[in-house]
N, C-alpha and C positions, 0 to 999 in steps of 0.2 A: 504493500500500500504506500508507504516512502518513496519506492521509486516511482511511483505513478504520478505523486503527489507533484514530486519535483522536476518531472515532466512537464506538466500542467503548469508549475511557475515557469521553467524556460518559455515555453510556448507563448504564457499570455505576457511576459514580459518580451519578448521577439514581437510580437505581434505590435506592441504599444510603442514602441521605436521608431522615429523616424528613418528614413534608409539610410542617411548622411550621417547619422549621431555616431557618438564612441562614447557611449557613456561607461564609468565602470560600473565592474559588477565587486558583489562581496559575498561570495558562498555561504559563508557561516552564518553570517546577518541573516540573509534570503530565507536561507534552511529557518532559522530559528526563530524569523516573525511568523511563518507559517506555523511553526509547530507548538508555539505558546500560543498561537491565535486559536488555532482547532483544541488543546490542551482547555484553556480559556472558556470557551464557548460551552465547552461540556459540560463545566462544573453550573449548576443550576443555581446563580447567583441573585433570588429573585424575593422580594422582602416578603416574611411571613414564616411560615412556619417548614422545616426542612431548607432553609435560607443557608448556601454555601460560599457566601461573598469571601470570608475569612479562608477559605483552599484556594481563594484566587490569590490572594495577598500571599498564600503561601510559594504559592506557584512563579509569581512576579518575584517575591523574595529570590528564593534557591536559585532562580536564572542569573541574580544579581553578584549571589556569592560568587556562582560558577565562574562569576563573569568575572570576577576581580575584588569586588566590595567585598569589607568586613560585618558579619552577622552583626554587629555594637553598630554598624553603620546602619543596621534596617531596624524600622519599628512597627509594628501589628498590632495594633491596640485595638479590642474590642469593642463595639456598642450596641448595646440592645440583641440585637438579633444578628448584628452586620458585623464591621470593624473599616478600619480603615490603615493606610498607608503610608510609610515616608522613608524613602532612603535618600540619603546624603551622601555627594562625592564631594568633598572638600578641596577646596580652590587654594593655592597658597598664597593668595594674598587675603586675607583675613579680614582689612577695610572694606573692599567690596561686598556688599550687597549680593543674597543670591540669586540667581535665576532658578524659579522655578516652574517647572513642567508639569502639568495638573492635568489628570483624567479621573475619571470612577470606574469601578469595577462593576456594578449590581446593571440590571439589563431590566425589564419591562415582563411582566407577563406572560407566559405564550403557552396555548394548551395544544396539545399536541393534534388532536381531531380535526384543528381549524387549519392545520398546514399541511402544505403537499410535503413534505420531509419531515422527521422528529428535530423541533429549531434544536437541542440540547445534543444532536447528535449532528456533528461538522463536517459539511459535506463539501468537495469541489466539484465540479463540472464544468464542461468546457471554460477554463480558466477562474473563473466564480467561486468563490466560499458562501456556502449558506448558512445560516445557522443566527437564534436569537445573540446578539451582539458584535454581528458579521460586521453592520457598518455602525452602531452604536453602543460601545464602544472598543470592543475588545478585539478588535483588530487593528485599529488604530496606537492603542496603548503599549500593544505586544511591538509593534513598529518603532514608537520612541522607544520604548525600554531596549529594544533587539542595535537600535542606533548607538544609546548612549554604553553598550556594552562592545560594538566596534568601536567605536570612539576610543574607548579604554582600551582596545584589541592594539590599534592603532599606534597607540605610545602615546596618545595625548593627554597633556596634564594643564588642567583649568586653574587660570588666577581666581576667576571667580564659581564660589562654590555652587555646584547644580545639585539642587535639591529633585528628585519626581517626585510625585505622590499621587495617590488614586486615593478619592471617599468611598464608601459603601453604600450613599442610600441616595446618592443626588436624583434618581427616580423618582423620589417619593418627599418624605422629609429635611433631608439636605441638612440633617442632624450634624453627620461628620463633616462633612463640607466647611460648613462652619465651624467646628474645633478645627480645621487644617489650617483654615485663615488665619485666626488667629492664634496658631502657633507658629504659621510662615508670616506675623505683620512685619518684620524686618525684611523681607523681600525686596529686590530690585527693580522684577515685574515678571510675569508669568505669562507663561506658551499652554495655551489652552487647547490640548490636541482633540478635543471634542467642539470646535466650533469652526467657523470659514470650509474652505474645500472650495475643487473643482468641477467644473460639468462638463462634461463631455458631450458632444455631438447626436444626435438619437440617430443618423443613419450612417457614420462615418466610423463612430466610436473615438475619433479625434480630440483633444483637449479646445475646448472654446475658451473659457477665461476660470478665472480662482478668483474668492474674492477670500480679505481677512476681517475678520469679525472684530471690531472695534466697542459693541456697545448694544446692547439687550432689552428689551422692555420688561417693566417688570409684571411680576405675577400678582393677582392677586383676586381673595374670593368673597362675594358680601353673601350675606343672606337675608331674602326678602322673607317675613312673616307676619300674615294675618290672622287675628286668631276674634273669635267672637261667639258668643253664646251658646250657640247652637240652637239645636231642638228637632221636634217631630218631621220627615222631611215632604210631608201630608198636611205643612203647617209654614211656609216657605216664609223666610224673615227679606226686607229688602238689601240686606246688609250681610249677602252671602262672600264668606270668605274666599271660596274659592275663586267665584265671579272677579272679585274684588283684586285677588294676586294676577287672575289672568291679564285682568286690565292694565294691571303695572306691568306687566311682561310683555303685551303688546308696545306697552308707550319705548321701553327700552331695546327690544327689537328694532323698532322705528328709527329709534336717535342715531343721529352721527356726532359724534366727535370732529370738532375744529383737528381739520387737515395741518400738517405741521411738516418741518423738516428740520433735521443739521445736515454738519457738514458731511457726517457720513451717508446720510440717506440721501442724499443730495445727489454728494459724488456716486453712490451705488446708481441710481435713474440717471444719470446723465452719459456713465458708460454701460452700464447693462444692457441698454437702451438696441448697441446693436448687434445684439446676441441674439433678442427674440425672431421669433420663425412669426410671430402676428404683427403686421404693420399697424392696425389698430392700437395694439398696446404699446408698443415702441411709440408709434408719437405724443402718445400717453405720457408717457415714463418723461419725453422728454419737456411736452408742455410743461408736466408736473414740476418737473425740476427746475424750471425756468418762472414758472407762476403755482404755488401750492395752493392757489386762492383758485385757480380752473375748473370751474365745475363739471365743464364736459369732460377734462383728463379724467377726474378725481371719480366720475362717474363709470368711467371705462376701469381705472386701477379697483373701483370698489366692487366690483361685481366678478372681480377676479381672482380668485381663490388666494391665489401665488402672490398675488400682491396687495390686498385689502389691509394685512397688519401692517404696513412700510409704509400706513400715510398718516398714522396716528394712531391712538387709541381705540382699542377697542372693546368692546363688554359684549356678554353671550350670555343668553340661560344656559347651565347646562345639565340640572336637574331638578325634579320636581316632585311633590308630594302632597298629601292634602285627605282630610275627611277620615274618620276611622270606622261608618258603616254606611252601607249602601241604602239603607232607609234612615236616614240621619242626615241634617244639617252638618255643614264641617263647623267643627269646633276650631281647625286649627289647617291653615294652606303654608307652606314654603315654598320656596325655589334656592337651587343656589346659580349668582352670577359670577363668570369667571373673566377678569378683565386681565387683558395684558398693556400696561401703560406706556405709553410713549416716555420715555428719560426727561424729566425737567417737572416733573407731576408727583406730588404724594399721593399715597392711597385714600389718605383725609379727604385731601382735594376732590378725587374725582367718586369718591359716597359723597359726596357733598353735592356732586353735580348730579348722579344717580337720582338722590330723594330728591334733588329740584326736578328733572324729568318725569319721577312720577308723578309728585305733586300730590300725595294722599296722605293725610296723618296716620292712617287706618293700616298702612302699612309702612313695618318694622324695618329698617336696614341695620343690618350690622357688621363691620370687617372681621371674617372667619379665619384668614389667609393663615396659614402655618409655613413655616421652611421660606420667605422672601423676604426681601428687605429692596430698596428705590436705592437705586444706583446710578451714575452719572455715567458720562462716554469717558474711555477711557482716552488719552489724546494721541494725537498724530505723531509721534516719534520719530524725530528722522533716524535716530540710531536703528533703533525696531526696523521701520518701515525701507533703510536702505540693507539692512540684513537679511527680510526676508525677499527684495528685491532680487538680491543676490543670489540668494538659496532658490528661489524658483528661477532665473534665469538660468541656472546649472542643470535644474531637476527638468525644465518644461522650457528651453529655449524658446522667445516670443511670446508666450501664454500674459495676455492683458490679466492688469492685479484692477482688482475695483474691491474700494470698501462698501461694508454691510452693517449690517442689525440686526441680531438676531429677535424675532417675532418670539420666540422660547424663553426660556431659562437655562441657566448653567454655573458650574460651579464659580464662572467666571464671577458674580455678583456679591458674592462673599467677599473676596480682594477688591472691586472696585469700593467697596464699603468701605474700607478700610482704607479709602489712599491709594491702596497700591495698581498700578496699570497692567491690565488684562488683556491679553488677543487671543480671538480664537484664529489658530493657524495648523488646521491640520491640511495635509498635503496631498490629501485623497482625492480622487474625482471619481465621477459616478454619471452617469443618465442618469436625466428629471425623471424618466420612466421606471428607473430601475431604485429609488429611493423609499427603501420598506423601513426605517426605522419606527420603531414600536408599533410595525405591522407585522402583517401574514409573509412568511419567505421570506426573511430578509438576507441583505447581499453584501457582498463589496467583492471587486475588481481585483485578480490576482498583480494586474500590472500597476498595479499602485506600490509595490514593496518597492524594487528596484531604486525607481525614480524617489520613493519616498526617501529611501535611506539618504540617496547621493543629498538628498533639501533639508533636510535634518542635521546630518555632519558639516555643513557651512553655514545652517541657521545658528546652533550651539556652539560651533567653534566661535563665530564672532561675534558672539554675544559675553562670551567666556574668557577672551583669551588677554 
């Protein structure tokens, strides 16, 4: 099964090469993102009960010793159900601030019935890995770790010290995340190998552009409730609860959010613009960026799945409840709303705009939100931003860099709190097509190792040296 496996990497890495390039290769690296990635994948790192996040740390770990690091160098602290991660390779110069590399280990749900493959059993096929945490996260992770351990293969020795570390729960409550932060708040700034990436072509399978992830909306959850008397439901009061929440969930359905930009969402519309295959949406992207006040852009980006988060705020029902007998008045409706806020906004702020929207005393808001905190963009660096210039012009000669915003969350939000400067910059590309994260089959591209490795070893070298 090895040798097949590593067939299938030559293959989809030959296939991903231009015919002109001489990129190097690294056998051992290659071998060994793959084989912590499929290792990775298996172990069922999923929160709840039978949760095996802590064999991943263990897994990460042992590659690290093998790799050079001292056991005193790695730490596995448990929490709850999960644990989390940090090992340190120490820089000799000791002034410097470290850089740190920040992923998670824990993956999403996945039952086995609903997928054409077992996701906890790591499959390749023609070039492909499947499997739950193919492209979120853990093959990504297994890529930095598999990097900073040729790096050390290499002879190379960092003035400034590189911390990695992976949480255990950023899925869900983002528990460990937050002790990592603030055990890394001495940091320099951190490479957030879970955010930014490449897209590739849908009929070419060619690299179109990368963008790097600068700056995230944040998360957050109210809950709407009515609650009121009740009674016989043979006996109908005008002041039905349920009625009464629908009504407020219609008005918020309705609302829009004051259209907005920075600089990075700016710059994202202004080059992304000609990447899309809909000239609709491209002159979109581009009015937008040029007038965010456009209502016919803003009318075309909002109806657009891919881009409705990228022009401000947004709020969704996204459950619902209400009544506890079917011959009975409801005594009691909920919903809960899930907003993702544009950067520059508290959570106060916009419950505050929420209950003006609905405009009913009769209904309750309250902020539910667990595991988020409002975070600002992290800034334009020219250090950062001409290192990764560098690294992707080695990894992906020509491939356009456009900054982003991530619509999601990430552990990245915990360091920007804190001061310290966040990017998501991982090095992978994918089809919009082929993008299963926290779905059904999910993927990632064996021809992403290679070139990743080569963007990795000049992203960290000069960020380090």
């Amino acid at each position: 099964m090895v040798a097949k496996f590593r067939i299938a990497l030559a293959a989809s890495v030959a296939l991903s090469m231009p015919a002109a390039a001489k990129e190097p290769s690294y056998p051992k690296a290659e071998a060994q993102v793959l084989d912590l990635s499929q290792k990775a994948i298996a172990i069922r790192s999923v929160r709840g009960e039978g949760n095996k996040t802590v064999d991943v740390a263990k897994l990460f770990g042992d590659a690290l010793v093998a790799g050079g690091w001292s056991a005193s160098d790695i730490e596995i602290t448990p929490v709850d159900d999960t644990a989390y991660f940090i090992a340190t390779w120490k820089g000799s110069n000791p002034a410097l601030k470290p850089l740190v590399i920040s992923g998670h280990m824990d993956v999403v749900e996945a039952k086995r019935e609903d997928w054409e493959r077992d996701p906890f059993v790591p499959v390749v096929e023609n070039g492909i890995l499947y499997g739950r945490g193919a492209s979120d996260m853990k093959f990504d992770g297994a890529l930095a770790l598999s990097t900073l351990i040729e790096l050390r293969r290499q002879g190379y020795k960092p003035k400034r010290t590189i911390v990695i570390e992976f949480s255990g729960d950023e899925e869900t409550t983002m528990k460990t995340s937050a002790i990592i932060a603030e055990k890394l708040k001495n940091a320099e700034l951190v490479i957030n190998v879970d955010g930014g990436g490449g897209t590739l072509d849908e009929t070419t399978g060619k690299p179109l552009y990368w963008t790097w992830q600068g700056a995230e909306k944040t998360y957050a959850d109210y809950r709407l409730e009515v609650t009121n008397p009740g009674g016989h439901s043979s006996a109908p009061r005008p002041d039905n609860a349920i009625v009464q929440l629908s009504q407020a969930l219609a008005k918020v359905g309705a609302y829009k959010f004051k259209a907005e930009q920075n600089e990075i969402t700016k710059g994202y519309f202004e080059k992304a613009a000609a990447f899309t295959d809909r000239p609709e949406t491209a002159a979109a992207m581009r009015a937008f960026a040029a007038n965010p006040a456009d209502e016919k852009a803003l009318a075309t980006l909002r109806a657009d799945p891919s881009m409705v988060g990228k022009v401000g705020t947004t709020c969704v029902p996204t459950m619902l409840g209400g009544g506890h007998a079917e011959n009975a008045l409801p005594q009691r409706a909920f919903a809960n709303i899930n907003c993702r806020i544009f950067p520059g906004h508290s959570k106060e702020a916009i419950m505050a705009e929420l209950a003006k929207v609905i405009d009913d005393p009769a209904v309750k808001i309250s902020d539910v939100t667990a595991g988020s905190v409002a975070t600002p963009a992290s800034p334009a660096r020219a250090d950062v931003l001409a290192a990764v210039s560098k690294a992707m012009g080695k990894a992906y000669p020509g491939v356009p860099l456009i900054p982003s915003q991530a619509s999601g969350a990430s552990d990245s939000m915990w360091f920007r709190a804190l001061g310290i400067p966040s990017y998501g910059l991982s090095p992978s590309f994918s089809k919009d097509s082929e993008d299963f994260s926290h779905g059904l089959n999910e993927r990632t591209r064996l021809s992403n190792i290679r070139p990743g490795i080569t963007y990795y070893l000049s992203l960290i070298t000069d960020l380090t040296k």
